[in-house]
N, C-alpha and C positions, 0 to 999 in steps of 0.2 A: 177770689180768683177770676170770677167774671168779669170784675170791672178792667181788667187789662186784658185778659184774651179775646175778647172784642174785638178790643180798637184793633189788633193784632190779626184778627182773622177779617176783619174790613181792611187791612193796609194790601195783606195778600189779595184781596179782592173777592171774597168771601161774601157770596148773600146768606145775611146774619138773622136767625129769629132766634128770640131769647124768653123762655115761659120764667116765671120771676114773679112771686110775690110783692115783690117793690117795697119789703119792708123797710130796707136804707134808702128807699126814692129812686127816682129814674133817673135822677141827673148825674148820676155816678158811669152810667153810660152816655156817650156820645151823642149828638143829633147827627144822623146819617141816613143819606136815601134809603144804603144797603142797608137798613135794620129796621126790622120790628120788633116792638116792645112788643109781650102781651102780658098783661097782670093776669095773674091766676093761678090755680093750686094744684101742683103734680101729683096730687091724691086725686082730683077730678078726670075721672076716664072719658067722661065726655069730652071734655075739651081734648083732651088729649089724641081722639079721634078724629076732631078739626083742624090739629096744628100740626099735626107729624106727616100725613100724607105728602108728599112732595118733598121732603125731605131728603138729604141722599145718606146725611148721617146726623148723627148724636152724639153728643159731649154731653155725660150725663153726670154734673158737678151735684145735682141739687140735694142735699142732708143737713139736718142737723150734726153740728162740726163738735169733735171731741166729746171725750168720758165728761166732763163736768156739763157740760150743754145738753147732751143728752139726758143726765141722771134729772135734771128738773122737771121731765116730763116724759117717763119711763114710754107710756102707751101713745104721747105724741111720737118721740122721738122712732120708736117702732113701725109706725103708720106712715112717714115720711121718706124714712130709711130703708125701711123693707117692704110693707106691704103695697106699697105707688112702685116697689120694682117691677113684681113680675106683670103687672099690664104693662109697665110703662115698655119693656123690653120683645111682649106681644105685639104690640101696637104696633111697636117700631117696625119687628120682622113682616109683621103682614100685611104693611103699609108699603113695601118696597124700601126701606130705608138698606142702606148696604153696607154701613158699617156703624158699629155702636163702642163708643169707647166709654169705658166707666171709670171714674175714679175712687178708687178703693183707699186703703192706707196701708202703712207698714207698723202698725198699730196692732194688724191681725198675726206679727208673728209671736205677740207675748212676749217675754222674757225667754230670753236666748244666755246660754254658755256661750255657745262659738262665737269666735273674735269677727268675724264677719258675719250677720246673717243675709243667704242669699235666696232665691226665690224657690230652691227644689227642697227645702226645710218644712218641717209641717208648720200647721196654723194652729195658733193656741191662743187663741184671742180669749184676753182676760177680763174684761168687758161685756154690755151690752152691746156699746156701739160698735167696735172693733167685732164683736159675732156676726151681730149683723151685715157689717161690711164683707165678711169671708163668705157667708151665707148667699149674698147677692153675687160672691164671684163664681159662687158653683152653679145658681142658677143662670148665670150668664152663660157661662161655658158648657150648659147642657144645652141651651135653646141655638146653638150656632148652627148654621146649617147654610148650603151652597147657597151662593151670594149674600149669604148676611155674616159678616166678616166681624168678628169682637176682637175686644183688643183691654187690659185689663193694668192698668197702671198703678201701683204702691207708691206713692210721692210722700218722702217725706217732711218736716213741718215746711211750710212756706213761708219766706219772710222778706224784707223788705215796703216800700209804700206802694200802694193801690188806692184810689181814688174811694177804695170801700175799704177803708184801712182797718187790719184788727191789731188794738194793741195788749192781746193778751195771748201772745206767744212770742215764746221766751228771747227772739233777738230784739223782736219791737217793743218787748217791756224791757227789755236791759237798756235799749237805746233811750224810750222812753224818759226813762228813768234819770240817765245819765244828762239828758239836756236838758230836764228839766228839774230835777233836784239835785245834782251835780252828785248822786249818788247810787249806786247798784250794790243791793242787798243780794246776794247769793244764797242759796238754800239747798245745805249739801254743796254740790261742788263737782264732785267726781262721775255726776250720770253723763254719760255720752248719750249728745243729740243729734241726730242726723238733720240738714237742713236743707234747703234749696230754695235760692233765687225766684223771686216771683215771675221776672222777664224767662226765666229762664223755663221753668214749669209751662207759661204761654206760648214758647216754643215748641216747646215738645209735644203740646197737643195739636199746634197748626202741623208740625211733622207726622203726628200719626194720622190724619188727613190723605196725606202725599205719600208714605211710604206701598209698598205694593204688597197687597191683600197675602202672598203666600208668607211675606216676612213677620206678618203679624199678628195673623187668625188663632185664636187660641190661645195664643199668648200672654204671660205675665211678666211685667217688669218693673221691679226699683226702681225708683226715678229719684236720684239722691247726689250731693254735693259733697264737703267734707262733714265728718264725723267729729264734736267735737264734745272733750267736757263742758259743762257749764261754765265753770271758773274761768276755762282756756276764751270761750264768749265775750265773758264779762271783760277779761283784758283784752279780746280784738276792738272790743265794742271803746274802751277806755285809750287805746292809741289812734282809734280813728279820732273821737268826739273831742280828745285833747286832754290837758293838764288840770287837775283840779278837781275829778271825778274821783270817789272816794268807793272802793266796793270793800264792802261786810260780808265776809261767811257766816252764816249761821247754821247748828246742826237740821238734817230733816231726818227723817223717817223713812221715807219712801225714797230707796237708790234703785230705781230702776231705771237700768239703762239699754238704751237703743242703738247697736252699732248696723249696719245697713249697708249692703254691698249693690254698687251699683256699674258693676263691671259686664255684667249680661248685657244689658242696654248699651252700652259702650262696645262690646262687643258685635252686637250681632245686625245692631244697627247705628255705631259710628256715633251715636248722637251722646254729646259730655257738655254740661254744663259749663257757660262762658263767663260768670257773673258770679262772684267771692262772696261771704258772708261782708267785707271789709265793704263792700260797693254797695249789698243793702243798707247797710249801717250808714254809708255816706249818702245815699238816695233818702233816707230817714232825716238824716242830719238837717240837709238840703231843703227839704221841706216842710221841717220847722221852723227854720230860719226863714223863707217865702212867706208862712202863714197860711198855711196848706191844710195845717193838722191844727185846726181851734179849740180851745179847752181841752187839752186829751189827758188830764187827769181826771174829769171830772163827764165831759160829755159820754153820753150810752153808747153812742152810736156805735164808738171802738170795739166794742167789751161783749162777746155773743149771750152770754147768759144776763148781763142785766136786759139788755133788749128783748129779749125773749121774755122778760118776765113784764117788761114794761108793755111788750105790745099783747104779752095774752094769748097767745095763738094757740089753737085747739084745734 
């Protein structure tokens, strides 16, 4: 997510710092006056006392991403995810920082009946990572206090190309899949996934920036596109990429599905996603055919859980 909401908060004219492991390398972000890189570990409180001061806000992206990423390092994944929250959220209030935005997931509502689920439903996070995500939102929203304005956003999956591409969510491996074996294997079929535009996720954080502290403080919002089944995917993903693409159903196990209402946000602050599942899919297309995406059946780089296991990290 970082690697586009960057460039995106340096276009608006954003003096950008960015704390980053660098485990994809630094060239995935820009060379820019307005930016600093700093390499280093969001588990480090020290650092964290040098770089946050001056600050006026936080976009606090940094976790270990999804249930499978997480489960390979149960007591990493814990220390990253939750325990670097409550200094890093200290730091920030008594540094003067004046507004802190987290990104959470829509992960933490579990398995829902209701045809829509919206943000006044409880949390039933069926997970490690998904608890911990709910966990870091209550801690948020207890440490609010005059002038330090939070703001708590549930986005669901992200897709599309980023220059720090993952292709191991579910529209960039159907697309994947599709230009490069000219075939999309389905599993199950009928789970509804919520999705959302990568341009479009980077907007909504350069907006929660700009919008005014009373419309936001406290706040929790869906940040989500259309809902769709899998199968329904797999043929958007097959009329975009063209003729010749072959998808197999095969049975799963696991139907859970995720349906996601993202009408609050549209709501109360006007802001609705501009950018189709049909437009990631073609920005995917687009930049296979350039030569953008090298080896992506095979390179790590894509893929969070072989990286992680390739780089070790503790």
């Amino acid at each position: 997510m970082g690697a586009v909401l960057v460039p995106h908060l340096l276009d608006k004219g954003y003096l950008v710092t960015v704390l980053d492991l660098m485990i994809y390398g630094e060239d995935v972000l820009p060379n820019h006056p307005n930016l600093a890189l700093i390499k280093g570990d969001i588990r480090n409180r020290k650092l964290l006392e040098e770089v946050i001061p001056g600050c006026d806000a936080v976009i606090h992206l940094a976790c270990i991403s999804n249930d499978p990423s997480f489960e390979l390092d149960p007591a990493l994944g814990k220390s990253i995810n939750y325990d670097a929250f409550i200094p890093l959220v200290d730091i920030s209030r008594d540094s003067g920082v004046r507004r802190f935005i987290y990104a959470s997931s829509s992960s933490v509502y579990g398995v829902k009946n209701e045809r829509n689920v919206t943000e006044d439903l409880p949390l039933e996070p069926l997970t490690d990572y998904s608890r911990y995500k709910a966990l870091c939102e209550r801690i948020l929203l207890q440490k609010r206090a005059p002038g330090f304005t939070t703001l708590i956003l549930r986005p669901a999956t992200v897709c599309g190309y980023s220059p720090r591409l993952r292709l191991d969510l579910t529209v960039n491996i159907l697309t994947n899949h599709a230009v490069n074996n000219r075939k999309i294997t389905v599993f199950g079929g009928d789970q509804m996934r919520p999705n959302i535009h990568i341009d479009d996720m980077a907007d909504l954080y350069v907006q929660a920036l700009r919008w005014p502290e009373k419309a936001i403080d406290g706040k929790v919002f869906n940040a989500g596109y259309h809902n769709h089944r899998v199968r329904e995917i797999a043929e958007l993903v097959r009329n975009v990429v063209g003729d010749g693409v072959e998808i197999v159903a095969t049975p799963k196990d696991d139907n859970r599905s995720y349906h996601i209402s993202s009408q609050k946000i549209k709501r109360e602050l006007c802001f609705a996603p501009s950018h189709t599942i049909e437009d990631a899919v073609r920005d995917l297309v687009d930049a296979f055919a350039n030569g953008k995406i090298p080896d992506p059946m095979m390179d790590i780089r894509y893929y969070n859980i072989k990286m992680m296991q390739a780089f070790n990290l503790k």
